[in-house]
N, C-alpha and C positions, 0 to 999 in steps of 0.2 A: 504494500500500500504506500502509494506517495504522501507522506504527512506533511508534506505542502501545498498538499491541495487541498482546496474549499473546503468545509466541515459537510457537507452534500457528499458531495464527491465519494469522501473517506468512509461515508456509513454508511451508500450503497455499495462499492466495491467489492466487485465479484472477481473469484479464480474460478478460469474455466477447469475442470476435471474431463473424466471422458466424454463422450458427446453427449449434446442436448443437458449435460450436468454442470452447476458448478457450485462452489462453498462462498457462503460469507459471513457479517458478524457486524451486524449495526454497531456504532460507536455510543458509550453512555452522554453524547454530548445530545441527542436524539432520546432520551428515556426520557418515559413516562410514567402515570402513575401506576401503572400496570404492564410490564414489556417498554417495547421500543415505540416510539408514536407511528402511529397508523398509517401515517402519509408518507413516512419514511419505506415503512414496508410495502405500499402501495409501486413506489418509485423503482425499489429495490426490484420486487417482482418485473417492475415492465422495464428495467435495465437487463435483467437475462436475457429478453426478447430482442431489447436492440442491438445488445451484442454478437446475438448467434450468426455464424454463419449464413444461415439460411433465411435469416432477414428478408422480407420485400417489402417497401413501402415504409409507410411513417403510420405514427397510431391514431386512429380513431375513436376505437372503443375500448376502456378496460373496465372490467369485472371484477372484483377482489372480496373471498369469504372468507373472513378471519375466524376459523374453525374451533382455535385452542389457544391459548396464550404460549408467547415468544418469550427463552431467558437469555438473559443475557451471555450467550454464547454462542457458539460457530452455527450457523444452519447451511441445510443443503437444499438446492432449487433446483429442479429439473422444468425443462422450458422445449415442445418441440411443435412443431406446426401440424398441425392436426387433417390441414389442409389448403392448399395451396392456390387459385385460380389466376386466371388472366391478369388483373387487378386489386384482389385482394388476398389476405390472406389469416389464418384462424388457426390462433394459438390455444394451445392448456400446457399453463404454469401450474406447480405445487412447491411448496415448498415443506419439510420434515427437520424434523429435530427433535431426538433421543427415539427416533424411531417412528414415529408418530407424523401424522399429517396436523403442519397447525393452519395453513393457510392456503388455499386453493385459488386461481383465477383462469378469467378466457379473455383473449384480448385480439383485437381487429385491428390488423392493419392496412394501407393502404396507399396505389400509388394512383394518388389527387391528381387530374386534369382539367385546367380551366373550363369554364363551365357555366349559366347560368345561375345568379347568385343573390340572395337577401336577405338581411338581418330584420326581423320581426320587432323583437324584443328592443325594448329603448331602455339604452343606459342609464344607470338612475339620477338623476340633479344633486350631486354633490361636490359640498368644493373641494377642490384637486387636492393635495397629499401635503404639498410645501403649507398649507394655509393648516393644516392641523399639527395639534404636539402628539410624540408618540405615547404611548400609554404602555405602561405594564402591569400585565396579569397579577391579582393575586393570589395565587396557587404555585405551591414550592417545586413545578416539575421544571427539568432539563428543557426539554423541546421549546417551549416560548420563548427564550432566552436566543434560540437561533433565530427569528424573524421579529422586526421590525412590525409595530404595530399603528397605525391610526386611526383611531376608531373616530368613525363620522356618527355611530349611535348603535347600543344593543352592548356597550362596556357589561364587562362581566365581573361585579366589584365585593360580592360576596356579603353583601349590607342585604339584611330583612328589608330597608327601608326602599330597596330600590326594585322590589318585584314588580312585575310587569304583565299583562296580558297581551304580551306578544312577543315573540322569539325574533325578529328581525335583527338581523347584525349586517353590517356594514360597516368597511374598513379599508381602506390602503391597507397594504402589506406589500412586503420584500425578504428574502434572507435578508440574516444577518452572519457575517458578514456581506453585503451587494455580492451577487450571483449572476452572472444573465442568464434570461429565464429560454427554458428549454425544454422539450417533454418530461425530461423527468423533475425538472423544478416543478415543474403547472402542476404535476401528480402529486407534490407533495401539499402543495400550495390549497389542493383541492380538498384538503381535510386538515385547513387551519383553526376550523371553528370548533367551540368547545360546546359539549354536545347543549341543544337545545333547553332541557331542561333544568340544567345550571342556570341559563339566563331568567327563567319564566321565575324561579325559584330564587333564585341569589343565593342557592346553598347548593353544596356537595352531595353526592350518591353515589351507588355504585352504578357506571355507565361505560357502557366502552359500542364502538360501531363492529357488526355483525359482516353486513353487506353494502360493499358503494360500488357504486360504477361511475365510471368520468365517461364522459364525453369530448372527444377534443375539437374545435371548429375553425382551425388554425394548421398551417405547416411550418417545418423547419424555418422558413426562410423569412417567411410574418416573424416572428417569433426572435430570429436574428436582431431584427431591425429593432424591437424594443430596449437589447441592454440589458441593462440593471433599475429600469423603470419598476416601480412598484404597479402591482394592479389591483383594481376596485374588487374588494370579493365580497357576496350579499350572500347572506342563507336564512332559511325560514324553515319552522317545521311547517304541516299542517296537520298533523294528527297526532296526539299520544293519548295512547292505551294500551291500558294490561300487560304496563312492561315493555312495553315496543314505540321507539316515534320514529318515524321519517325527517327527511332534512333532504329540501332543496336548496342548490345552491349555484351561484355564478361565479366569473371568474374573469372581468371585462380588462383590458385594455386602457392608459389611459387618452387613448383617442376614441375609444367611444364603442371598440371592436370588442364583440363577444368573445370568448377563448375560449370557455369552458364551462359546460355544465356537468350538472353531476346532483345521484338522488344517494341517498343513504337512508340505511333501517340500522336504529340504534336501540342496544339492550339498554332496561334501566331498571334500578330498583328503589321506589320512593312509598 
């Protein structure tokens, strides 16, 4: 592992082994309150993908079921194409450790051709990142400490005083330290938010995300041109029960371009 590379970098870092396999070993810079944070392993998984050989295309879609909880030690991924086409192309990732399956995914890639094209969705009216101060979390884990936060509304401040009837967050965000954003940044970027009902609540439970899927609506080369630009990320549940919420969420550009959506079903116990 290069330990002069990004703190990113170092805690998705994979050795290829024999084919379609290889080992890695999240960094504790990346921990959470349970394992490694989610979006790291998220990243992690669709980095075996990018690396393989048998690569085509850029991603579109990923899947990610976090099965079992991740220790802080070496795990192993197997990554192989399931199936191949003209244009696309259909992974299944797993990844194990001490034997065991703890985290499963399927992920879509693709090679993008200009095309007829429209963004629906209106970026939300907020002021740009420089006009806000960054905020930090308060909850004692690792992982927030790597990103850069500015909350435009939906702070998560752990005061009874500030419960809410509504889950809405909105934020600038960036690594930290500045990164330029890349598929595997946006994948980690894409499960920045702290689960839903922390916010509704202003207190702590036990919660962690099940199943997410990103969306990507972006290529390599959009993506290039941003840098180390922070981007606008919004999420919202719209249901919790019986132990289960959803969380939708975006992932804009700041010129106004959608990047990423993504829905999540999260465990909770309140």
């Amino acid at each position: 592992m290069d330990t002069s590379a990004h703190p990113l970098d170092q805690a998705i870092h994979l050795v290829a082994l024999e084919e379609d396999r290889y080992t890695g070993h999240i960094t504790p810079a990346y921990a959470n309150m349970v394992g490694p944070f989610g979006g790291v392993i998220a990243a992690t998984m669709l980095n075996a993908v990018l690396l393989h050989p048998r690569r085509m295309g850029e991603p579109v879609a990923l899947t990610i079921n976090f099965a079992g909880p991740i220790t802080d030690e070496p795990f192993r991924i197997s990554a192989r194409p399931a199936r191949s086409n003209r244009s696309t192309q259909h992974w299944i990732i797993e990844l194990t450790q001490h034997g065991e399956i703890a985290v499963t995914a399927t992920a879509m890639l693709a090679v993008r051709r200009d095309s007829w094209s429209a963004q629906e969705l209106t970026v939300p009216d907020v002021p740009p990142a420089e006009q806000i101060t960054p905020s930090s979390a308060p909850v004692p884990i690792a992982w927030v400490k790597c990103y850069q936060m500015r909350f435009v509304d939906g702070l998560l401040t752990m005061n009874s005083a500030d419960t809410s009837d509504s889950s809405l967050s909105r934020l600038w965000v960036r690594d930290e330290p500045p990164r330029p954003l890349d598929f595997l940044s946006l994948t980690a970027l894409a499960d920045v938010f702290f689960p839903r009902i922390f916010l509704r609540r202003q207190a702590p439970c036990p919660a962690g995300t099940v199943s997410m899927t990103i969306y990507y609506h972006t290529d390599s080369q959009e993506l290039a041109a941003y840098g180390q630009q922070p981007v606008l990320a919004c999420a919202r549940a719209n249901q919790m029960h019986k132990g289960f919420a959803d969380q939708t969420a975006e992932l804009w550009g700041a010129d106004g371009k959608l990047l990423v959506t993504s829905q999540q079903l999260v465990y909770y116990k309140a």
